[in-house]
N, CA, C and O atoms as a GROMACS GRO file, in nm:
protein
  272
    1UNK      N    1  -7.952   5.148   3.884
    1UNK     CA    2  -7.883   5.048   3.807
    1UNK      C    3  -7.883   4.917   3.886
    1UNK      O    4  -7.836   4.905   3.999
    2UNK      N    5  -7.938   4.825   3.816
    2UNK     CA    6  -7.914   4.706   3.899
    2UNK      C    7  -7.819   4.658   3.914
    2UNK      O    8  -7.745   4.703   3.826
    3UNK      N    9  -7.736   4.550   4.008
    3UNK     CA   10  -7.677   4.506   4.055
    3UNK      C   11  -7.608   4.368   3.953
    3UNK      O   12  -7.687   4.295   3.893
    4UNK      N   13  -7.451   4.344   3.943
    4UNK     CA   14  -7.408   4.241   3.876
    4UNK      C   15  -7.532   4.113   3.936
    4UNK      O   16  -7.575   4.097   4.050
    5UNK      N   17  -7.562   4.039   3.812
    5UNK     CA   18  -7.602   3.911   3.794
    5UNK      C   19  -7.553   3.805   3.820
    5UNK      O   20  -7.499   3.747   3.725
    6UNK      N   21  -7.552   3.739   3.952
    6UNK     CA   22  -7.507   3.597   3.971
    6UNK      C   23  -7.595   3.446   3.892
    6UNK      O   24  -7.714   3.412   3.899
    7UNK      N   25  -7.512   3.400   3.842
    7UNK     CA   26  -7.608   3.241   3.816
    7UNK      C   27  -7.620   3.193   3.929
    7UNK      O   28  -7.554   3.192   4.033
    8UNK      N   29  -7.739   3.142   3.884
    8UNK     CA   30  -7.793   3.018   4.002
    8UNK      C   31  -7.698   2.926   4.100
    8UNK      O   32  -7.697   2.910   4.222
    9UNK      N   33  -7.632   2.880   4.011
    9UNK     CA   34  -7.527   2.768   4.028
    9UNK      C   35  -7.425   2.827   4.136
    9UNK      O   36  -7.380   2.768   4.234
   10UNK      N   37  -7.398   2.963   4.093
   10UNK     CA   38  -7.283   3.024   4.153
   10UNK      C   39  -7.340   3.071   4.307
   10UNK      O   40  -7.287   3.072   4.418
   11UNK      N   41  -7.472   3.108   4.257
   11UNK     CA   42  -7.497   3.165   4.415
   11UNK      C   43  -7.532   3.019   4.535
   11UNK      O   44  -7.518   3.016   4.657
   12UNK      N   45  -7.571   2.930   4.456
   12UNK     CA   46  -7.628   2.822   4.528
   12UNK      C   47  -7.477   2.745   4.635
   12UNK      O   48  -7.474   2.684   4.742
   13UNK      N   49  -7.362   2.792   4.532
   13UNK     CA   50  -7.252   2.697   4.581
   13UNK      C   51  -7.159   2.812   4.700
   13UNK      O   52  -7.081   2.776   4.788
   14UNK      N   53  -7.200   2.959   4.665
   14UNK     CA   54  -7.178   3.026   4.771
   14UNK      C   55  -7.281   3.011   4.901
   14UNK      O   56  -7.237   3.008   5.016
   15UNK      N   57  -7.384   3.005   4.878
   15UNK     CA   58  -7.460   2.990   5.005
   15UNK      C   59  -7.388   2.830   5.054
   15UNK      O   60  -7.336   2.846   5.164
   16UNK      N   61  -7.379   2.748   5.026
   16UNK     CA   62  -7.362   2.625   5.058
   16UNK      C   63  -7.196   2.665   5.148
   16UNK      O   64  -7.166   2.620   5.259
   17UNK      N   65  -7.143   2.721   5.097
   17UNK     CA   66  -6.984   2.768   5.139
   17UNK      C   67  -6.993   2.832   5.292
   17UNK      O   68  -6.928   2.803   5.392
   18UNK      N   69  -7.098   2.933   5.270
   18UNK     CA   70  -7.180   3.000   5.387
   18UNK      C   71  -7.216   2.891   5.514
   18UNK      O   72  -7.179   2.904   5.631
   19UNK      N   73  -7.295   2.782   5.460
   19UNK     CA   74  -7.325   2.704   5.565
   19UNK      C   75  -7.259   2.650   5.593
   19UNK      O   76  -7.298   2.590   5.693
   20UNK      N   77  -7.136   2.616   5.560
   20UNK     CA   78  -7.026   2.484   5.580
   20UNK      C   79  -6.996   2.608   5.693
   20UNK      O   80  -7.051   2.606   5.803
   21UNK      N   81  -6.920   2.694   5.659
   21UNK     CA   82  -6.872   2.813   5.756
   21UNK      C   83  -6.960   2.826   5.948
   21UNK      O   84  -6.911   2.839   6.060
   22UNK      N   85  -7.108   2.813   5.895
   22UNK     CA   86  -7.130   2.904   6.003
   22UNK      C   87  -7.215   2.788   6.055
   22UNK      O   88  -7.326   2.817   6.099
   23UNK      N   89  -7.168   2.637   6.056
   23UNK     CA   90  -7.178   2.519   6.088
   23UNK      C   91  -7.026   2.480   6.167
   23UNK      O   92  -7.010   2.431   6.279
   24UNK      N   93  -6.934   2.518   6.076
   24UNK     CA   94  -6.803   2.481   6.162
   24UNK      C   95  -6.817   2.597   6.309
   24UNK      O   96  -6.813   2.545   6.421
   25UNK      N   97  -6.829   2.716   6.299
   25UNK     CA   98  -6.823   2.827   6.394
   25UNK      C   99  -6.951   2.763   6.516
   25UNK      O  100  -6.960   2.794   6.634
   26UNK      N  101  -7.023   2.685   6.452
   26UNK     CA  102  -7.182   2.638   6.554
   26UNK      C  103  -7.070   2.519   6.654
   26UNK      O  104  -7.065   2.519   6.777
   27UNK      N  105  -7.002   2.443   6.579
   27UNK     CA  106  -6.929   2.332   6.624
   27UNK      C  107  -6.809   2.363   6.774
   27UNK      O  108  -6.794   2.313   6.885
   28UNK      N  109  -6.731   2.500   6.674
   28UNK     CA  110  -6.636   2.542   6.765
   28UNK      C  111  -6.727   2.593   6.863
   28UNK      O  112  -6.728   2.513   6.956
   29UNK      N  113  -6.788   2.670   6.882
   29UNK     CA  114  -6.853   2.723   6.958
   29UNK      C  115  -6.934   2.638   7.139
   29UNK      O  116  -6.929   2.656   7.260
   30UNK      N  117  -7.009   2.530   7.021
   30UNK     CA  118  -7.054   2.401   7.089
   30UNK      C  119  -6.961   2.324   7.210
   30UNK      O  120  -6.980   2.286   7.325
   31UNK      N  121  -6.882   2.322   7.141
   31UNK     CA  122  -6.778   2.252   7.182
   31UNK      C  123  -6.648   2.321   7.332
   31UNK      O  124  -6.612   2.259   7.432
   32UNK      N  125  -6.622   2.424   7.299
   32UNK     CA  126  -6.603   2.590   7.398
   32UNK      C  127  -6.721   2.554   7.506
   32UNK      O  128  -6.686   2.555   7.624
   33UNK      N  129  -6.841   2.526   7.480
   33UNK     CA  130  -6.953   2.570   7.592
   33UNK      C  131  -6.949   2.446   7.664
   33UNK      O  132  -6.990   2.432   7.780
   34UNK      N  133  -6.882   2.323   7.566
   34UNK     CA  134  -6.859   2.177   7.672
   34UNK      C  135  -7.002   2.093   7.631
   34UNK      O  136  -7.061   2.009   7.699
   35UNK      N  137  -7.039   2.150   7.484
   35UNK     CA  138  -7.145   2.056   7.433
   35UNK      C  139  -7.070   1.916   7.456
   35UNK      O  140  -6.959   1.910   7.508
   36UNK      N  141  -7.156   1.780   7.402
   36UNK     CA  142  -7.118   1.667   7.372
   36UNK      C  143  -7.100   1.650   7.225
   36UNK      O  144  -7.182   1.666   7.135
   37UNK      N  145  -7.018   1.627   7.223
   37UNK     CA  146  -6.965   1.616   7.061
   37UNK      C  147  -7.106   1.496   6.991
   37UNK      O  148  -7.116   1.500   6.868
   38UNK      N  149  -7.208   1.397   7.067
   38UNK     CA  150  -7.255   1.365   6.976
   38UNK      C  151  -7.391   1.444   6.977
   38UNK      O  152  -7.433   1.424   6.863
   39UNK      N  153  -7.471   1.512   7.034
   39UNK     CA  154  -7.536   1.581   7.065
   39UNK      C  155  -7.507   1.702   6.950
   39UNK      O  156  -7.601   1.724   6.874
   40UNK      N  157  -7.446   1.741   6.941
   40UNK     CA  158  -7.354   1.842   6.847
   40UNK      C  159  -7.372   1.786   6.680
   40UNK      O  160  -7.428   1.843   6.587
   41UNK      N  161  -7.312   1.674   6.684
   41UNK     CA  162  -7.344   1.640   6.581
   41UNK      C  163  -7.507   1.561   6.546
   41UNK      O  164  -7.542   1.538   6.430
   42UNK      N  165  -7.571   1.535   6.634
   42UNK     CA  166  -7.773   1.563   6.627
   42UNK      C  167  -7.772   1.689   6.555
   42UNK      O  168  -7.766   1.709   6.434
   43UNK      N  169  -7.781   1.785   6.671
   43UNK     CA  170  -7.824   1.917   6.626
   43UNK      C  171  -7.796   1.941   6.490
   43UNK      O  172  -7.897   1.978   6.430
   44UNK      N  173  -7.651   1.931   6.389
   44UNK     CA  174  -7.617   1.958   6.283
   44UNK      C  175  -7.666   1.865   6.206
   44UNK      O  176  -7.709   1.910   6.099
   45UNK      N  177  -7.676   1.735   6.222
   45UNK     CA  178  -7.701   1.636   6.144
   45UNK      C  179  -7.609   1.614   6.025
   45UNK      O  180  -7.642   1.591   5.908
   46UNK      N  181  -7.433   1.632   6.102
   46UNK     CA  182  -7.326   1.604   6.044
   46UNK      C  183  -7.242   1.488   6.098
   46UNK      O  184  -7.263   1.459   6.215
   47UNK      N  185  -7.150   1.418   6.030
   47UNK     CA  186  -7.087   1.290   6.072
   47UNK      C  187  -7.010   1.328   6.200
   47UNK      O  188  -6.963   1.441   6.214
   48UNK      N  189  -6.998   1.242   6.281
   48UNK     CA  190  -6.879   1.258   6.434
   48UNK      C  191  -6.743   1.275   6.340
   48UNK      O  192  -6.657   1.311   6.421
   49UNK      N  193  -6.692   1.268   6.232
   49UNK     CA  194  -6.581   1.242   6.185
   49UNK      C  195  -6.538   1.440   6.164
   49UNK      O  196  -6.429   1.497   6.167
   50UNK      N  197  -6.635   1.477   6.150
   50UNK     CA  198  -6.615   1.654   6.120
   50UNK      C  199  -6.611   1.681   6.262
   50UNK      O  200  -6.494   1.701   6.295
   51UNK      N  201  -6.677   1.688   6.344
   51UNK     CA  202  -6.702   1.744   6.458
   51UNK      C  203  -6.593   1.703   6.527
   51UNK      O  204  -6.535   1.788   6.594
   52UNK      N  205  -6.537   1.556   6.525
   52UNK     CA  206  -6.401   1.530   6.615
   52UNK      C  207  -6.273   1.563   6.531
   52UNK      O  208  -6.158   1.544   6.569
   53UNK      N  209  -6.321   1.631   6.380
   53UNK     CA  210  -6.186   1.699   6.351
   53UNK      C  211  -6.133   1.828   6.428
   53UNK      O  212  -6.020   1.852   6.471
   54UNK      N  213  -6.291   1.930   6.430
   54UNK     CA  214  -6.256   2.054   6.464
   54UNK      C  215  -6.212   2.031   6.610
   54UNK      O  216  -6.126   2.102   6.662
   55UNK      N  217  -6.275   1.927   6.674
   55UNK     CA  218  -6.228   1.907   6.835
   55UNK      C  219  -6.079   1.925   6.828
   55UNK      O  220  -6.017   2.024   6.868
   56UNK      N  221  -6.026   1.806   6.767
   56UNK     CA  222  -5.837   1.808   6.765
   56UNK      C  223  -5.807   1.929   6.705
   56UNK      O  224  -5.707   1.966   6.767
   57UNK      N  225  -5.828   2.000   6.634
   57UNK     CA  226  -5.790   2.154   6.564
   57UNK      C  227  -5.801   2.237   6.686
   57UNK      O  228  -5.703   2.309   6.706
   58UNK      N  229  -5.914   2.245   6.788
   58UNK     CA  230  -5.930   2.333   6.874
   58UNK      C  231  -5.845   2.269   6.991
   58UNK      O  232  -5.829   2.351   7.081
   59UNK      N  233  -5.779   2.129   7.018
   59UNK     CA  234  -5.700   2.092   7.172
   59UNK      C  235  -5.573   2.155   7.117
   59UNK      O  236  -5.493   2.228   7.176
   60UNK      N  237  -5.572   2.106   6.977
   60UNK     CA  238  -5.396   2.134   6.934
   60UNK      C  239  -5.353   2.276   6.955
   60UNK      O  240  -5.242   2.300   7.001
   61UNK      N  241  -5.476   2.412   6.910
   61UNK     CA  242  -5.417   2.520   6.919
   61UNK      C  243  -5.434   2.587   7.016
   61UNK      O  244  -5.384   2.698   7.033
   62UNK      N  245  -5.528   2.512   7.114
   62UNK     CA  246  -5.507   2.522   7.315
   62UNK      C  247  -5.350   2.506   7.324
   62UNK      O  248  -5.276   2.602   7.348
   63UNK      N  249  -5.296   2.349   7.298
   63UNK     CA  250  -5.167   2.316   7.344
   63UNK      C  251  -5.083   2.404   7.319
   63UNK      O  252  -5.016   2.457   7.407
   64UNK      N  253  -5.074   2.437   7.178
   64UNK     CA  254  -5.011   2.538   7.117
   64UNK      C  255  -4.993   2.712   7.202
   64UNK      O  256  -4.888   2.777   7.199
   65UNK      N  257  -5.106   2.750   7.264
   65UNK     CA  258  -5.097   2.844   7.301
   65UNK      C  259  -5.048   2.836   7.465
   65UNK      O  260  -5.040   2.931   7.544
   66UNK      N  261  -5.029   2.749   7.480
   66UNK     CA  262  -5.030   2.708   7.667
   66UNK      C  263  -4.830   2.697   7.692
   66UNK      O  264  -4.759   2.710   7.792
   67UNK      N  265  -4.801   2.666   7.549
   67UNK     CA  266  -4.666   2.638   7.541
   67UNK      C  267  -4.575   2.770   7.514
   67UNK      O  268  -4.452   2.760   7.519
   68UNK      N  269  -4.641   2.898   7.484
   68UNK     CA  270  -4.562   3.049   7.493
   68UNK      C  271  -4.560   3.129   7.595
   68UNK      O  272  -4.499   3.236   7.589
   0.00000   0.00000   0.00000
């Protein structure tokens, strides 16, 4: 029996969901190893404005954890 039928549309905007994902995880990651945030954003060929978000997301929940 084959398998439920996705539309095009639907699968195209899940893969796209996929890459946003395992682009942010490339970033955090990057960034952990002491990449350069613009170098980082070369490689992705995404704006400094994403990449220096996840930066402050990742100092804040350093701070956060340094304070229990």
């Amino acid at each position: 029996m084959a398998g439920k039928k996705i539309p095009k549309d639907a699968l195209a905007e899940k893969m796209q969901d996929v890459l946003v994902a395992v682009e942010n995880l490339f970033i955090l990651e990057g960034l952990k190893a002491g990449i350069n945030v613009e170098d980082i954003r070369k490689i992705l060929r995404v704006d400094k404005k994403r990449v220096s978000d996840i930066s402050k997301h990742m100092k804040e929940h350093k701070a956060a954890g340094n304070r229990k």
